[in-house]
KOLFI-482399 format. One record per residue: residue number from 1; residue in one letter; chain; x negated, y, z of N, C-alpha, C, O in turn. Coordinates in steps of 0.2 Angstrom, whole numbers, plus 5000, padded with zeros to 4 digits. Example, Ala and Ser with C-alpha at 12.3 -4.5 7.8 and 13.67 -1.06 7.14 Angstrom:
2
NODE  seq  type  mol    nX    nY    nZ   caX   caY   caZ    cX    cY    cZ    oX    oY    oZ
NODE    1     A    A  4934  4972  5039  4938  4978  5039  4934  4984  5039  4929  4983  5042
NODE    2     S    A  4936  4989  5035  4932  4995  5036  4936  5000  5039  4933  5006  5040
This chain:
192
NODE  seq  type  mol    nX    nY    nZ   caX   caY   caZ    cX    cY    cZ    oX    oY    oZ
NODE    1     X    A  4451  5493  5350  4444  5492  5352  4440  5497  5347  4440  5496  5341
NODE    2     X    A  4436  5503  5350  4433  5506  5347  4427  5505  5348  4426  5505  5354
NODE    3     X    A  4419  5504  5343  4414  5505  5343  4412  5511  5344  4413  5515  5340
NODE    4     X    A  4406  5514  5352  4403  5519  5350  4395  5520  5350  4392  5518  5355
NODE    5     X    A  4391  5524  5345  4386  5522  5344  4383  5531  5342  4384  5535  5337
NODE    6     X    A  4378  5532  5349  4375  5539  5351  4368  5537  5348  4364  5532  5349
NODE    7     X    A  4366  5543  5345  4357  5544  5342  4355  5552  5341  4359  5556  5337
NODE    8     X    A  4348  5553  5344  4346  5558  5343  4343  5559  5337  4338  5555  5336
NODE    9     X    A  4346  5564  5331  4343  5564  5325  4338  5569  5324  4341  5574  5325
NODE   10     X    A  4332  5570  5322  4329  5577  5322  4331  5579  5313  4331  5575  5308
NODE   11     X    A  4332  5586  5314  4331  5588  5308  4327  5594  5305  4329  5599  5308
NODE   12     X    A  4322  5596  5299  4322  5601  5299  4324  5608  5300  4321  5613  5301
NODE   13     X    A  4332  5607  5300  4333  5613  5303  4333  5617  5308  4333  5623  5309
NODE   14     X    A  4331  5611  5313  4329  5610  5319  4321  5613  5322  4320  5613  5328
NODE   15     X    A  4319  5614  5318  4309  5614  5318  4309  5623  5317  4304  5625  5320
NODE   16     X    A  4312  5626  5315  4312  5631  5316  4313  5634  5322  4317  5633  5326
NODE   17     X    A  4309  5638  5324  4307  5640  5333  4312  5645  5334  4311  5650  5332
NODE   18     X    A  4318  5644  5338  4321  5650  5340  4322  5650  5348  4325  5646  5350
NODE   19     X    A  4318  5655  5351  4317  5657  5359  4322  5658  5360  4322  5660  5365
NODE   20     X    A  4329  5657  5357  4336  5658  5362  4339  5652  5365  4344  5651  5369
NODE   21     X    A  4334  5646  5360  4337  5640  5361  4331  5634  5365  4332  5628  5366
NODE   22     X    A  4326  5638  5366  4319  5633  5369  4323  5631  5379  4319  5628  5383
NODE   23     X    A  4328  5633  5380  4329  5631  5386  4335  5626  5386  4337  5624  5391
NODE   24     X    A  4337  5624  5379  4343  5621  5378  4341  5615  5372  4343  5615  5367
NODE   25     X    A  4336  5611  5375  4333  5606  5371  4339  5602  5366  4339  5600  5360
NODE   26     X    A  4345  5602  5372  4351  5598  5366  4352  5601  5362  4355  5598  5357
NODE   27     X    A  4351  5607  5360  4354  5610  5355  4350  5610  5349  4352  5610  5343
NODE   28     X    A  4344  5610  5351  4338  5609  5345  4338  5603  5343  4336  5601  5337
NODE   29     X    A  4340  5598  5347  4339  5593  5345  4346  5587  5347  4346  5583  5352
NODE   30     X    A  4350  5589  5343  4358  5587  5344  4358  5577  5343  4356  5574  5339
NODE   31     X    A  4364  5576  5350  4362  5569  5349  4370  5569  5343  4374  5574  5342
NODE   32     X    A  4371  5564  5340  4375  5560  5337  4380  5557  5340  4377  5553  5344
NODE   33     X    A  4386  5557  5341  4392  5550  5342  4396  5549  5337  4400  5553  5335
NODE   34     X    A  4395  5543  5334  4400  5539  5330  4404  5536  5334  4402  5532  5338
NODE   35     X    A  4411  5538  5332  4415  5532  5334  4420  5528  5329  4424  5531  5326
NODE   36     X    A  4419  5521  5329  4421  5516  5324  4428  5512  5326  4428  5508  5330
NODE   37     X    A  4432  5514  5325  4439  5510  5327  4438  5502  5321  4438  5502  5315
NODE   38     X    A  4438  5497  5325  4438  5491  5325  4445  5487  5322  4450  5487  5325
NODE   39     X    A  4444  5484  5315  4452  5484  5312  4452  5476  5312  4448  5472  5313
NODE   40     X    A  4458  5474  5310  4462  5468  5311  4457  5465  5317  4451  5463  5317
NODE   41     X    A  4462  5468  5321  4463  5464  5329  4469  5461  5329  4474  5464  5329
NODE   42     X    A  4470  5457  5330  4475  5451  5332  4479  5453  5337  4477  5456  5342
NODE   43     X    A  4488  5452  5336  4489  5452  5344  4487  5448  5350  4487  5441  5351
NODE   44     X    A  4484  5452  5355  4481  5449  5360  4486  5444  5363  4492  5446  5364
NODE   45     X    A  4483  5438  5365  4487  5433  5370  4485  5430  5378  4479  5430  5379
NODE   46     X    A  4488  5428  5383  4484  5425  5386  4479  5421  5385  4481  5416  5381
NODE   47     X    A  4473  5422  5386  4468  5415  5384  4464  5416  5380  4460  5412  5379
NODE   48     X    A  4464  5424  5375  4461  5421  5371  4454  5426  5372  4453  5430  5377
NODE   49     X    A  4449  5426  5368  4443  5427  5369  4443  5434  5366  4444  5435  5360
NODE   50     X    A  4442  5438  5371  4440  5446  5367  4434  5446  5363  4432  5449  5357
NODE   51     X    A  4429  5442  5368  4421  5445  5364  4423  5443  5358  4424  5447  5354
NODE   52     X    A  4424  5437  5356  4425  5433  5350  4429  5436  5344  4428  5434  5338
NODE   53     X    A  4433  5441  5346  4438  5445  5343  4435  5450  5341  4436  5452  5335
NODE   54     X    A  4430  5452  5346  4426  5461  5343  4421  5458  5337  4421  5462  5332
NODE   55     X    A  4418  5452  5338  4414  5452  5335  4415  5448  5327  4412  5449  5323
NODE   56     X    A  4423  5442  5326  4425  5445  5320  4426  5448  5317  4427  5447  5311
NODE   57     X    A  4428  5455  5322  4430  5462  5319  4424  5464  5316  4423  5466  5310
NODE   58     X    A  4419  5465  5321  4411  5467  5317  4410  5467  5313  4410  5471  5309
NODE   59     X    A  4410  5458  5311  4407  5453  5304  4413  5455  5299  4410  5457  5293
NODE   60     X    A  4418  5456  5300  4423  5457  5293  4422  5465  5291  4424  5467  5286
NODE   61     X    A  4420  5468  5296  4421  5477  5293  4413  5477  5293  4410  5483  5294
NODE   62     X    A  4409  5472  5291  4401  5472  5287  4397  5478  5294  4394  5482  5292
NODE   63     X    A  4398  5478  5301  4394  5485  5306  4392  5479  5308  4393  5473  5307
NODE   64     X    A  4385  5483  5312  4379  5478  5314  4380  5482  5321  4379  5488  5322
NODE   65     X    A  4382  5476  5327  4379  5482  5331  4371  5483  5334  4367  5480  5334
NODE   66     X    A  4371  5490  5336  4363  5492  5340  4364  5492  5348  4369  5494  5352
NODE   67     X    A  4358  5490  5348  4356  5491  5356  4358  5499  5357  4357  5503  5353
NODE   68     X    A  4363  5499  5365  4364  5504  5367  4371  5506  5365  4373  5510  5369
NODE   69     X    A  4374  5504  5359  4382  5507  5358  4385  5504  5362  4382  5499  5365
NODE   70     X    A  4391  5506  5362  4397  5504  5368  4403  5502  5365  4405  5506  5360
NODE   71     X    A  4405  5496  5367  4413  5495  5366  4419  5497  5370  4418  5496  5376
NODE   72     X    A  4423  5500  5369  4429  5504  5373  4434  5498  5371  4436  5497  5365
NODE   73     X    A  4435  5497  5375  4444  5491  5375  4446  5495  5379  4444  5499  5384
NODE   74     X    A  4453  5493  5377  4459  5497  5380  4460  5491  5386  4459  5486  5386
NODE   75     X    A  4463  5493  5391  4466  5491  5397  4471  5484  5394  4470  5479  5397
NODE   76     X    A  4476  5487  5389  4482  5483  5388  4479  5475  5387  4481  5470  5391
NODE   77     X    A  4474  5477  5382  4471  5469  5378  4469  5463  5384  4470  5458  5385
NODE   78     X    A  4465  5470  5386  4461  5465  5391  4466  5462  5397  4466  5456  5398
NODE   79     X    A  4468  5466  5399  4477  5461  5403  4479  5457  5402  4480  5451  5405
NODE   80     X    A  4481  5459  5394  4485  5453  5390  4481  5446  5390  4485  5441  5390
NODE   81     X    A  4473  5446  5390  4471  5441  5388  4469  5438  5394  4466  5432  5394
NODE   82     X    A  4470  5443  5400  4466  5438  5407  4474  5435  5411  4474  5432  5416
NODE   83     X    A  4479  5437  5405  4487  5434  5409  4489  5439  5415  4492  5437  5420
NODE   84     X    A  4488  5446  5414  4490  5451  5418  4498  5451  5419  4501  5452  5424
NODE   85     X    A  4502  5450  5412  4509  5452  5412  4513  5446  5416  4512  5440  5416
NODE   86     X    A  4517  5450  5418  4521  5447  5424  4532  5449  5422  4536  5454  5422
NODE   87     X    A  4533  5443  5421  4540  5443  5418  4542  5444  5425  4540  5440  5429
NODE   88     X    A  4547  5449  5427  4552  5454  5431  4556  5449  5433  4556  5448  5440
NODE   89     X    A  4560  5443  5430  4562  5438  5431  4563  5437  5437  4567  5437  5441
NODE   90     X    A  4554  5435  5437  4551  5429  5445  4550  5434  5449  4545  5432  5452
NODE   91     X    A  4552  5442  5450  4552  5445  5453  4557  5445  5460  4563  5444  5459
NODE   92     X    A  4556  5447  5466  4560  5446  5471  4559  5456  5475  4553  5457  5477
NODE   93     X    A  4562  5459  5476  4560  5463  5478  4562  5464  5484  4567  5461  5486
NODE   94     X    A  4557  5467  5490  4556  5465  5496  4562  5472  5497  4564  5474  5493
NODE   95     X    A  4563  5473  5505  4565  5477  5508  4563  5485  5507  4567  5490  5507
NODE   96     X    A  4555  5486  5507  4554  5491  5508  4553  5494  5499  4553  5500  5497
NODE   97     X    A  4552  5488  5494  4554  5490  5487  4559  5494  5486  4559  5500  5483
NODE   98     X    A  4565  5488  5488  4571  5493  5486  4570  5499  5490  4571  5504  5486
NODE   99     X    A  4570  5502  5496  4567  5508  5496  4568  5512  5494  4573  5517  5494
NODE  100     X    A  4561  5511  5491  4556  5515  5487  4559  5515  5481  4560  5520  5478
NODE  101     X    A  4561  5511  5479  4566  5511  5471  4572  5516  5471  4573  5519  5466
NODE  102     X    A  4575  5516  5477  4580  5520  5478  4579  5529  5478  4582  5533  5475
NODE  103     X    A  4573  5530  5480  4568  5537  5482  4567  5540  5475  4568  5545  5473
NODE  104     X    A  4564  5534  5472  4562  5535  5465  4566  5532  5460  4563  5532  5454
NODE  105     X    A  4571  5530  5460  4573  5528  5453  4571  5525  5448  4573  5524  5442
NODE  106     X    A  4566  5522  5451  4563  5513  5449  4567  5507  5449  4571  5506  5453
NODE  107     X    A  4565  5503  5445  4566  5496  5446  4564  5493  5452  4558  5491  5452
NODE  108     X    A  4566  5492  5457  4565  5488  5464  4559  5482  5462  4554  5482  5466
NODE  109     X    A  4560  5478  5458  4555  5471  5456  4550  5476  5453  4545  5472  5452
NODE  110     X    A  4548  5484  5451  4541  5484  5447  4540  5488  5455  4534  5489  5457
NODE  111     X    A  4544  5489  5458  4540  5494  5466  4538  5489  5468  4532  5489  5470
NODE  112     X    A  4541  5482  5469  4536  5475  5474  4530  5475  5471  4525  5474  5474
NODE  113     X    A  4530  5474  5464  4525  5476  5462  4519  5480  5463  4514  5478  5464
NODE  114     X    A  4522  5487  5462  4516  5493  5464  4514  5490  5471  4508  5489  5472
NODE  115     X    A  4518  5489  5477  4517  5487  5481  4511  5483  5482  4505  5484  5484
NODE  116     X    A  4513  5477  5479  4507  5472  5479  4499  5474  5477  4494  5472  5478
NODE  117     X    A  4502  5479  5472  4494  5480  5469  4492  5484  5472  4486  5483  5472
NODE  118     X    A  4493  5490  5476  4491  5493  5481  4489  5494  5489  4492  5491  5494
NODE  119     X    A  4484  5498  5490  4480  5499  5497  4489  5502  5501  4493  5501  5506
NODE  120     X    A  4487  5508  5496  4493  5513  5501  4497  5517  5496  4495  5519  5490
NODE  121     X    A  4505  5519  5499  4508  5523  5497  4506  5532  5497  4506  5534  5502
NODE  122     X    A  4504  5535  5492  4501  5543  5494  4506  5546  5495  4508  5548  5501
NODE  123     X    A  4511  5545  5490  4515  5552  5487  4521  5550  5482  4519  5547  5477
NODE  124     X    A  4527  5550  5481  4533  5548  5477  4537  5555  5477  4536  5560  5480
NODE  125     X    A  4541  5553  5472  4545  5559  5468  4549  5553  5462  4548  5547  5460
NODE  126     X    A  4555  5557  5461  4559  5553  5454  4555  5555  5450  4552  5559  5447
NODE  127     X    A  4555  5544  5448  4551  5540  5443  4545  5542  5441  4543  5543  5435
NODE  128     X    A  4540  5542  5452  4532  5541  5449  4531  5537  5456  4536  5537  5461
NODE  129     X    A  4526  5536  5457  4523  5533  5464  4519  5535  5464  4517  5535  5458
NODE  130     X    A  4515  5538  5468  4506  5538  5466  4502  5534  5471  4502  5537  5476
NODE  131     X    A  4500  5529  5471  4495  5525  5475  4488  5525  5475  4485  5527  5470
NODE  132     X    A  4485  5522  5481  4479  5522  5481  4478  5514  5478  4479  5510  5483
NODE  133     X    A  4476  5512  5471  4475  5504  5469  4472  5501  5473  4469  5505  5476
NODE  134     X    A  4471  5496  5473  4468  5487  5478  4460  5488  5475  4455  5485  5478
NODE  135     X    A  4458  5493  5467  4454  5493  5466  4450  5500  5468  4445  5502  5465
NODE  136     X    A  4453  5504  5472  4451  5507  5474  4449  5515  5473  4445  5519  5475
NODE  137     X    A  4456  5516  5468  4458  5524  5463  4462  5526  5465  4466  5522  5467
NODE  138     X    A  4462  5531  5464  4472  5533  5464  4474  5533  5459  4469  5533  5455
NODE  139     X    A  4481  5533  5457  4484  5533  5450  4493  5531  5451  4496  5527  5455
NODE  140     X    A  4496  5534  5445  4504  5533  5447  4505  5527  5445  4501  5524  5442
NODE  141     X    A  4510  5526  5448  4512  5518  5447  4509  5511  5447  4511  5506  5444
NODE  142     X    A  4503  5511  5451  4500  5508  5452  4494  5506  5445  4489  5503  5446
NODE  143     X    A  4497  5508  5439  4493  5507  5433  4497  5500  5429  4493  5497  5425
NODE  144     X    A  4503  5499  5430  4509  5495  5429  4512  5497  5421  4517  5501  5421
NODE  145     X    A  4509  5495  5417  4515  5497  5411  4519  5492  5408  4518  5485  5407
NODE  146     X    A  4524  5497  5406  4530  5491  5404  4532  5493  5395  4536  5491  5391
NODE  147     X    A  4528  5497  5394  4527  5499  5385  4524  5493  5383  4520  5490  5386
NODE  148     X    A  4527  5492  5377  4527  5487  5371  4523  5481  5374  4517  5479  5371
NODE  149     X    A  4526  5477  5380  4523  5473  5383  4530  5467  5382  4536  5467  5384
NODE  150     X    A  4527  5462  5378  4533  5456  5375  4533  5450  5377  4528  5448  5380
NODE  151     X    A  4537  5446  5377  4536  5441  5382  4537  5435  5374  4535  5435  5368
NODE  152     X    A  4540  5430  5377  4543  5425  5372  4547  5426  5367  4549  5424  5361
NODE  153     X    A  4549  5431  5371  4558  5433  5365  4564  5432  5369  4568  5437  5369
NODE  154     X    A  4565  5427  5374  4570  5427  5377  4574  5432  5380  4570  5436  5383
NODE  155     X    A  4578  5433  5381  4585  5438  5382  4584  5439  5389  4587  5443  5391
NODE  156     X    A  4580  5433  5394  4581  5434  5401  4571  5437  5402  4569  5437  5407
NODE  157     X    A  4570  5439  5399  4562  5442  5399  4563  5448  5400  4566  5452  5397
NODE  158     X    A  4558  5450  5405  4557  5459  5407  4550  5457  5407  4549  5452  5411
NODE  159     X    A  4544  5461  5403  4538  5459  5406  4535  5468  5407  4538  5473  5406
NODE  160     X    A  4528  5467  5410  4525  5472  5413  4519  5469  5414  4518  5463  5415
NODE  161     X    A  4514  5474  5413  4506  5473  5412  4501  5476  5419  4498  5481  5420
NODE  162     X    A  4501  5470  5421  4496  5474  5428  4489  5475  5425  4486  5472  5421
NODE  163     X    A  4488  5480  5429  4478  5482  5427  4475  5474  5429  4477  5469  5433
NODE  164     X    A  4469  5474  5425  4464  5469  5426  4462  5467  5432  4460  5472  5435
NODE  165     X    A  4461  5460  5434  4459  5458  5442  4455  5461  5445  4454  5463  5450
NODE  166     X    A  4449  5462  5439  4442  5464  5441  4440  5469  5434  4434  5467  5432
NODE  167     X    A  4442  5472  5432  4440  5475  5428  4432  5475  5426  4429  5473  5421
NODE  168     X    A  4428  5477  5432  4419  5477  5432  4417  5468  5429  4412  5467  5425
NODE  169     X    A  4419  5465  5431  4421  5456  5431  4418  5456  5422  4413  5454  5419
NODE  170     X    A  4426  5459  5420  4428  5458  5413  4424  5461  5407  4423  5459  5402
NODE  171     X    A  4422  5468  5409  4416  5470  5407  4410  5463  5406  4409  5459  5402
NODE  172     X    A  4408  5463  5412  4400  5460  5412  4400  5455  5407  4396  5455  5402
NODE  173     X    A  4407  5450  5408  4409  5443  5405  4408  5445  5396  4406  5440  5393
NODE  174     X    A  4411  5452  5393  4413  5450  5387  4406  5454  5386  4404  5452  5380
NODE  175     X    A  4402  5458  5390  4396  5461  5386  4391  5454  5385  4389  5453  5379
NODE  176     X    A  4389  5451  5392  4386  5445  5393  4386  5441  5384  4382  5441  5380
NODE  177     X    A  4392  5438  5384  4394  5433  5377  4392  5438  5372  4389  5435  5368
NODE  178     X    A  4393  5445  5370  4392  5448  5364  4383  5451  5363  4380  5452  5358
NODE  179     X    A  4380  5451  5371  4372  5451  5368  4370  5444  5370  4364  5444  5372
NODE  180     X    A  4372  5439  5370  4370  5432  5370  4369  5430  5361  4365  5428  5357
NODE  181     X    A  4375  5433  5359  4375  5431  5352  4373  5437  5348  4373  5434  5342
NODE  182     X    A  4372  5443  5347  4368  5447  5344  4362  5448  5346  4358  5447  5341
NODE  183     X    A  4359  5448  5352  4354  5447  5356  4352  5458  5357  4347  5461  5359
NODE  184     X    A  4358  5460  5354  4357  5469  5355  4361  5469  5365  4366  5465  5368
NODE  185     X    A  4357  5473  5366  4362  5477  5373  4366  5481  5373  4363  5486  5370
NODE  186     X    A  4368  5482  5373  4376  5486  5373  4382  5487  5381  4382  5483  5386
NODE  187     X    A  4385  5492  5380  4389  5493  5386  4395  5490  5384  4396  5488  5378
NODE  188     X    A  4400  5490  5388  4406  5488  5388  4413  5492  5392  4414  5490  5398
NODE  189     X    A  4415  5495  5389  4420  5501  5394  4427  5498  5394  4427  5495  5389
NODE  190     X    A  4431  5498  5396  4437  5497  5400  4442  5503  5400  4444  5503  5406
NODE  191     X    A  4444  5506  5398  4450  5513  5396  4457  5512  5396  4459  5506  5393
NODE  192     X    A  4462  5516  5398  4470  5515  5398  4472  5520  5393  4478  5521  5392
């Protein structure tokens, strides 16, 4: 979870007239981005509150947010905590999975997968798919990761991380709760 926070700083060095730059106002008057990476984040769970999370990341790393900075959460968190990951286990793969598993060299249970989470198949090659997603992008493998994705521990667990139901949803909800209780406006971005 990284904080980012944009401001237009004027400086004297600035106030100096130079006609090579009067058509290039940003350059005279340069905006600012700070970016704050957010420390002791918890491993994320199902269930659990992200606003609640950012914000005792705020309070312990003493940053105040302002109106108009952005939080950027990664894809993974927000999955993990709206219950995205799906143990392989209770997976059944259909007819035209295995397939596509065979085309590609996939796991058949994570192609029923792509499948599901997809409009339409574009394009396959060994070990990629590219689909057009259910939310309406393109992107390989449906946006399905199986990196550092853990379950209970058990020997019979394969897990994987579907992209968020509504991602737009998820944004509103955790911005909604973080300027209820700052009373600042702020954006809220979603990133893989």
């Amino acid at each position: 979870i990284t904080k980012l926070h944009a401001s237009r700083e004027h400086s004297r060095r600035n106030e100096t007239r130079n006609t090579s730059l009067d058509t290039h106002h940003e350059l005279r008057n340069p905006m600012t981005l700070t970016i704050t990476p957010l420390q002791n984040i918890p491993l994320i769970r199902r269930g659990d509150n992200l606003a609640e999370i950012v914000l005792k990341s705020l309070h312990d790393m003493e940053l105040e947010l302002q109106d108009n900075d952005i939080l950027v959460l990664a894809q993974k968190i927000v999955s993990k905590a709206e219950g995205r990951a799906v143990n392989l286990v209770t997976v059944t793969a259909s007819p035209r999975a295995i397939e596509l598993a065979q085309q590609t060299e996939k796991d058949p249970r994570v192609v029923e997968l792509m499948l599901k989470e997809s409009h339409e198949i574009l394009r396959t090659r060994v070990g990629t798919i590219i689909v057009e997603h259910r939310l309406g992008f393109i992107c390989a493998n449906a946006g399905i990761d199986h990196s550092n994705v853990a379950g209970t521990g058990d020997a019979d667990e394969e897990w994987v991380l579907l992209l968020p139901e509504d991602p737009d949803r998820s944004c509103a909800l955790i911005r909604k709760e973080i300027e209820s209780t700052t009373g600042k406006r702020i954006g809220v971005v979603i990133v893989d």
